[in-house]
C-alpha positions in Angstrom: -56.4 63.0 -217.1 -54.6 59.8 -218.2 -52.9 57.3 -215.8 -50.0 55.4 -216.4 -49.8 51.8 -216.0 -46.7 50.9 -214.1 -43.8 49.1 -216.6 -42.6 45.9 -216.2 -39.8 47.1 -213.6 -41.6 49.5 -212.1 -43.8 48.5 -208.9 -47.0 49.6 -208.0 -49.3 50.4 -205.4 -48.4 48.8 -202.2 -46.1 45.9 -203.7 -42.6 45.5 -202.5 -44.3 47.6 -199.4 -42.4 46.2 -195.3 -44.6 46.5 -192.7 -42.3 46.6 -189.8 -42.7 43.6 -187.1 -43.4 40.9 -190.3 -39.7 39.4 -190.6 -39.2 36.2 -189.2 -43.1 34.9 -189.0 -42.4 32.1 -191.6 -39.7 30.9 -189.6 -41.7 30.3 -186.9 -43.8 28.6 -188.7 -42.2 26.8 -190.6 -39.8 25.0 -187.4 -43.5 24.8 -185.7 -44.6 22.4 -189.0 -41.6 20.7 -188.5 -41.3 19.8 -185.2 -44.8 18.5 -185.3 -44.1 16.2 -188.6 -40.9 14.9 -186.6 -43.4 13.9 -183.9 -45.7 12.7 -186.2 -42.7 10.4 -187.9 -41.8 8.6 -184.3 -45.3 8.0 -183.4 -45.9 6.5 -186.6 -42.2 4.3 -186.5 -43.5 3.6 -182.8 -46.5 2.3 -183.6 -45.2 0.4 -186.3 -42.4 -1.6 -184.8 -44.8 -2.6 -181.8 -46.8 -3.5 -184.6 -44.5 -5.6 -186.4 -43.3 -7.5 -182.9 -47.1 -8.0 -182.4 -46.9 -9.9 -185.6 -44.1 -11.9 -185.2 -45.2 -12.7 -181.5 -48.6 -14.2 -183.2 -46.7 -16.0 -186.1 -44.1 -17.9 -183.0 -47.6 -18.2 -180.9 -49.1 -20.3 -184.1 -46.1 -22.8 -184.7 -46.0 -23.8 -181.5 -50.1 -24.1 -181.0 -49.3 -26.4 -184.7 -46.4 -28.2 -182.4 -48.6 -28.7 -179.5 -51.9 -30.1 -181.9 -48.6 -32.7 -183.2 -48.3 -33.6 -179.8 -51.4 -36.2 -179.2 -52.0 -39.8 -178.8 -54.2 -42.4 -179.9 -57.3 -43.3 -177.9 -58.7 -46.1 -179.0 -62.6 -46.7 -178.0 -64.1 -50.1 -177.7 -67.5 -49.5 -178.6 -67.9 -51.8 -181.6 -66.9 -50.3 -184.5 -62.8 -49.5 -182.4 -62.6 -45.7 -183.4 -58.8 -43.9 -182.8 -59.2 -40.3 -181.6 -56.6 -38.3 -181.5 -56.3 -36.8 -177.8 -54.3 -34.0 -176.4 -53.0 -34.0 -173.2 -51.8 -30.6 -171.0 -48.1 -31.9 -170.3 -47.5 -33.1 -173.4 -49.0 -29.9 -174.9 -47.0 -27.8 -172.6 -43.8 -29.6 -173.4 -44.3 -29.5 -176.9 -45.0 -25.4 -176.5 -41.7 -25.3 -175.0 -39.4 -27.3 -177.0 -41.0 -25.6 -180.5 -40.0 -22.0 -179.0 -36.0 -23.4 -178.0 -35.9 -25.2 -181.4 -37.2 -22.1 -183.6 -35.1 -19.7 -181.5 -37.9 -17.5 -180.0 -36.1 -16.6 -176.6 -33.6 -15.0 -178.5 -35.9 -13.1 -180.8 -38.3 -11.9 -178.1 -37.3 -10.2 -175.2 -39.0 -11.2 -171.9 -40.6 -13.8 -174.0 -43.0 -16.1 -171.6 -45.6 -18.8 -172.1 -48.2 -17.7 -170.5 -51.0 -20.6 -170.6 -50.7 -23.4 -172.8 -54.5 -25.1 -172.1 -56.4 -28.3 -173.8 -59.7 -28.1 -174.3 -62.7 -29.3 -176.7 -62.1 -32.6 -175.4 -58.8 -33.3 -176.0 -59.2 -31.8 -179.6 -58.0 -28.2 -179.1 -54.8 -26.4 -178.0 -54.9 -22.9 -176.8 -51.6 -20.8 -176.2 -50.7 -17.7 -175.2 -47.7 -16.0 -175.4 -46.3 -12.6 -174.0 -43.2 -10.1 -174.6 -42.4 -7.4 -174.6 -41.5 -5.1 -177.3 -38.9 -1.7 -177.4 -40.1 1.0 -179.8 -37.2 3.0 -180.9 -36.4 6.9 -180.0 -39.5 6.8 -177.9 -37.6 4.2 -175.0 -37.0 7.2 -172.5 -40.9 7.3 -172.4 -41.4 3.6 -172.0 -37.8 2.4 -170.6 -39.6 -0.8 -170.0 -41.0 -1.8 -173.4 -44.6 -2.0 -174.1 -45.9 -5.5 -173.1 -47.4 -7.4 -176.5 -49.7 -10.3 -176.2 -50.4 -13.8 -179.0 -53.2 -15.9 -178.7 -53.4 -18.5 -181.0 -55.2 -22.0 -181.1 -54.7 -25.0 -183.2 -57.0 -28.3 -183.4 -55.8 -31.9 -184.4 -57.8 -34.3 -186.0 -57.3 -37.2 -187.8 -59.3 -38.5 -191.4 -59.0 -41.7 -193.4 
C-alpha cells in the first residue's frame, strides 16, 4: 500500500483544523500585554520626571551653598604671624541662600520651593543647605494630587590660598 504525500495546496492531518471555543484568546492577550506596557510607560515617565526635578532641585541647592561660601568675612588673628581666615556667619549665609534663589529664578521653577536649613559649621569654614519642593509627575497626579515632596542637600566650603 503506497501513501500519498499531500500537494502543495492540499492540507494534511489536522492543519487548518478549529477547535471550537479558541477565537478571540489572542485578543485577550494581546490588550492584557498592552495595558501592562502602558503601565509600565507612566511608571517609568513618573519616575523619571521626579527624577529629573530631584536633579535640578540639587543643581539650585549647589549655587546657592557656592553663594553662601561667597558670603564670608575676614578675621584677622593677632597671634604673631596676623593670619586672615575667611569666616562664615548664619545670617549672612542665610541671606545670601535667599537672594541666589530670587536672582536665578528658583521660586518660579520649583513649586513649593522652601529653604529648609541653611547652617555654618566647621568653624566658620562650611555651609550646609537644604532645600525642599515638591515635584508633579504627569498622568499619575490623580494618585498623588499633591506632588511627591523632593529633597537637596548640598554643602560648600570657602577657603582662601596665597
Amino acid at each position: 500500500m503506497r501513501v500519498r504525500a499531500p500537494s502543495p495546496g492540499e492540507t494534511g492531518g489536522d492543519q487548518g483544523v478549529r477547535v471550537a471555543g479558541d477565537e478571540g484568546q489572542t485578543t485577550v492577550l494581546v490588550v492584557g500585554l498592552t495595558v501592562v506596557c502602558l503601565l509600565l510607560a507612566t511608571v517609568i515617565l513618573a519616575v523619571t520626571t521626579v527624577n529629573l526635578e530631584a536633579r535640578k532641585l540639587l543643581s539650585a541647592a549647589d549655587g546657592a551653598a557656592m553663594a553662601a561660601a561667597d558670603s564670608f568675612t575676614i578675621a584677622i588673628e593677632e597671634d604673631g604671624d596676623a593670619r586672615r581666615t575667611p569666616v562664615l556667619a548664619d545670617a549672612d549665609a542665610a541671606e545670601a541662600v535667599a537672594g541666589y534663589l530670587v536672582t536665578a529664578g528658583s521660586h518660579e521653577r520649583f513649586d513649593g520651593l522652601v529653604v529648609e536649613t541653611v547652617s555654618v559649621g566647621d568653624g566658620g569654614q562650611t555651609v550646609d543647605v537644604v532645600l525642599t519642593a515638591t515635584a508633579h509627575p504627569p498622568i499619575v497626579n490623580w494618585i498623588v494630587p499633591d506632588g511627591i515632596r523632593i529633597l537637596a542637600t548640598s554643602s560648600s566650603r570657602t577657603a582662601l590660598r596665597r
